[in-house]
N, C-alpha and C positions, 0 to 999 in steps of 0.2 A: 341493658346494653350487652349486646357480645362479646366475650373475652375470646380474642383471636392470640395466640401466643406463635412469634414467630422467630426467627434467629436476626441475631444485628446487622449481618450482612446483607438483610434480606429486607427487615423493617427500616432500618436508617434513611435508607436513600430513598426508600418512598415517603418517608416522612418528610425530607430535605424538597421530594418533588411535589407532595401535596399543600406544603407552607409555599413554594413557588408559585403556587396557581389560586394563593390568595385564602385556603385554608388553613384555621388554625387544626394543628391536631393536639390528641391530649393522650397521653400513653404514659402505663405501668415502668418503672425505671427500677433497674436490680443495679448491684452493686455497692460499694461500698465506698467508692470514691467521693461522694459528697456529705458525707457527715459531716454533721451534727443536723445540716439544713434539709438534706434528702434524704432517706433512707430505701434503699431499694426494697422491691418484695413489698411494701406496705405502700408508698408512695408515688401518687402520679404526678405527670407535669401538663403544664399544657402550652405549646409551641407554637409560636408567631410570627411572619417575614420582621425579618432584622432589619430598620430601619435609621439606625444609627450605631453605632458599638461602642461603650462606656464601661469602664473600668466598674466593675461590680454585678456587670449583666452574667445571667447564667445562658450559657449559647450552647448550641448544638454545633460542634464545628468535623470537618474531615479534617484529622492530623497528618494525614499519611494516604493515600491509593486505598480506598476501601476502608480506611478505619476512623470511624466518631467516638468523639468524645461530648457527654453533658458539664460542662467545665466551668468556673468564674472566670470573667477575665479579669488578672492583674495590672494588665497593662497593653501599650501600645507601643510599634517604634517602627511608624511609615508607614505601610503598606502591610506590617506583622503585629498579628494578636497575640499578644501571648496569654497563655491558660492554665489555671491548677484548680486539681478538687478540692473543695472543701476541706476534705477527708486525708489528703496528703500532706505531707509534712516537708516534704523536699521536691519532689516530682512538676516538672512543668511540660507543658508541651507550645510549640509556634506553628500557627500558620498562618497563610493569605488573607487579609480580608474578605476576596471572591469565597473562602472555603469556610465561611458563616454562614452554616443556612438557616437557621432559626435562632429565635432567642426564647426563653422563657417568661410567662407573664404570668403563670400562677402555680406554685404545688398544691395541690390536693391531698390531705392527709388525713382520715378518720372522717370521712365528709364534710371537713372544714378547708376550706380555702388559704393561702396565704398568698396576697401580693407581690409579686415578686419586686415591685418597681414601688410598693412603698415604703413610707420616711424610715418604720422602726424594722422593715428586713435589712434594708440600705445598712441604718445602723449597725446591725445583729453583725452582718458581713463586714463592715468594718473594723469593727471591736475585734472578730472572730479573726480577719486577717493581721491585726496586732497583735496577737497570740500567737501567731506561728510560733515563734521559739519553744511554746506550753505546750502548744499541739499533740506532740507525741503522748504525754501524761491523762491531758483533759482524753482527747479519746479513747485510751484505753481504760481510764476510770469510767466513759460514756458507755462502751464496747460489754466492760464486768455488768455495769449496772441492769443497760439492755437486755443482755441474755441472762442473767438470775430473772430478772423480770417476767420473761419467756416462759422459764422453768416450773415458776408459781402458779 
């Protein structure tokens, strides 16, 4: 397969308009926003039309005129999703339901697959959203461990 690397402003919305027209896409994710579950740089996802939106889904959403987020959702309230990274400890962002354009149905990590929609990731996110208050500690204990890891 071809590694095409291109900018967010640029990949995003053709990923928003290729899950539109009934393709899944599957793409390299950076960042650091979804720890412990994603890790950017190493891990991919792969992205599907949103066919209903449930508290735990990992979505591709527009927050803002030009800017996506790969986010959980936490919650709903009418017509607003609301979103936070794994990886955040306080940070949320809202938007539209229209401004979901994909959800996630699998990470890819080390050529092994993880479900996104099943029972023990469901789990893991659950547990892992009980934890906010640890948050800050558990990943910078994740963060040290990671990068000495690297180093080795």
């Amino acid at each position: 397969m071809k590694k095409v690397v291109m900018h967010n402003n640029v990949l995003l919305p053709e990923v928003a308009r290729l899950v539109a027209l009934g393709e899944d896409v599957t793409m390299c994710v950076k960042g650091t926003s979804m720890l412990p579950f994603i890790r950017g740089g190493r891990d991919s996802v792969t992205l599907t039309a949103v066919d209903e939106i449930r508290d735990y889904d990992i979505v591709l959403a527009e927050v803002a005129d030009g800017v996506y987020v790969l986010h959980r959702v936490v919650g709903t309230d009418g017509d607003k999703v609301i979103l936070m990274g794994d990886g955040n400890i306080c940070g949320r962002e809202m938007c539209r339901r229209d401004k979901v354009m994909a959800k996630a149905i699998r990470i890819i990590r080390d050529g092994k697959t993880v479900d996104c929609m099943s029972a023990k990731h469901l789990r893991a996110a659950k547990l892992w959203r009980r934890l906010l208050p640890l948050r800050r500690y558990i990943l910078a204990i994740y963060r040290r461990l990671n990068h000495t890891n690297h180093e080795n």
